[in-house]
N, C-alpha and C positions, 0 to 999 in steps of 0.2 A: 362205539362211544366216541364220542368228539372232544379234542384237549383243546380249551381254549387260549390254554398261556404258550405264550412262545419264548423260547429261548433266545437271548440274541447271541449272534457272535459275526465278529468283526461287521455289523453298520448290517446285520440282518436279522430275520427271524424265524425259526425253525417253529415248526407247529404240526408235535407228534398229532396222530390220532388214528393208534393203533385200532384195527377193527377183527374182533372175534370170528372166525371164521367156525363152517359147520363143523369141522376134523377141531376143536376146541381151542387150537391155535390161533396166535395172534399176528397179524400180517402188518409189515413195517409201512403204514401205509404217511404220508407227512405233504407239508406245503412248505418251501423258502421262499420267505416276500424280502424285498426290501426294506429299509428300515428299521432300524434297531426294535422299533415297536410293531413292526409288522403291518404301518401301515402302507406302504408302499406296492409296488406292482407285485405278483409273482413271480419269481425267478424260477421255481422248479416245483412242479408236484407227482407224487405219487400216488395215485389211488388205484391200480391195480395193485391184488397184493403178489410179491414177486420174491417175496423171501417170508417164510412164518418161523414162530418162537413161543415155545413152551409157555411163556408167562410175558405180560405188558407188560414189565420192567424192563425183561430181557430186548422186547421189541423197542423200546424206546432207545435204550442203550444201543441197538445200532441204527436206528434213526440218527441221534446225536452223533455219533462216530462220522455213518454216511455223510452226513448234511455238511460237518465241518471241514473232510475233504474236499466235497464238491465247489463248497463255496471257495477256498485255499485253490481249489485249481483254475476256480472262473470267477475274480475279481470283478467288482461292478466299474 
């Protein structure tokens, strides 16, 4: 499934989209672009999935968690 809203935080934009895997789990899979609206370059994406979760909620929630770290440690 693909999320098209992105969330901003601090002058970027997170854009979950968890993807269902065959074991029923949902794999933290996300893109950080630039700009609050996301339209700016790519700063980070994940499309391997590298960590899964019982339920998309749960996946999202640490997409959100991840992302707001990463962004706090690599200012644009």
């Amino acid at each position: 499934m693909i999320q098209t809203k992105g969330f901003p935080y601090k002058g970027n934009a997170v854009f979950p989209s968890p993807e269902k895997q065959d074991s029923g789990k949902y794999a933290a899979c996300f893109t950080i672009r630039s700009g609050k609206d996301g339209a700016g370059e790519i700063r980070y994406a994940r499309t391997m999935p590298t960590n899964e979760f019982d339920t998309r909620d749960e996946a999202i929630s640490y997409i959100l968690d991840f992302a707001g770290d990463w962004i706090d440690q690599n200012p644009a």
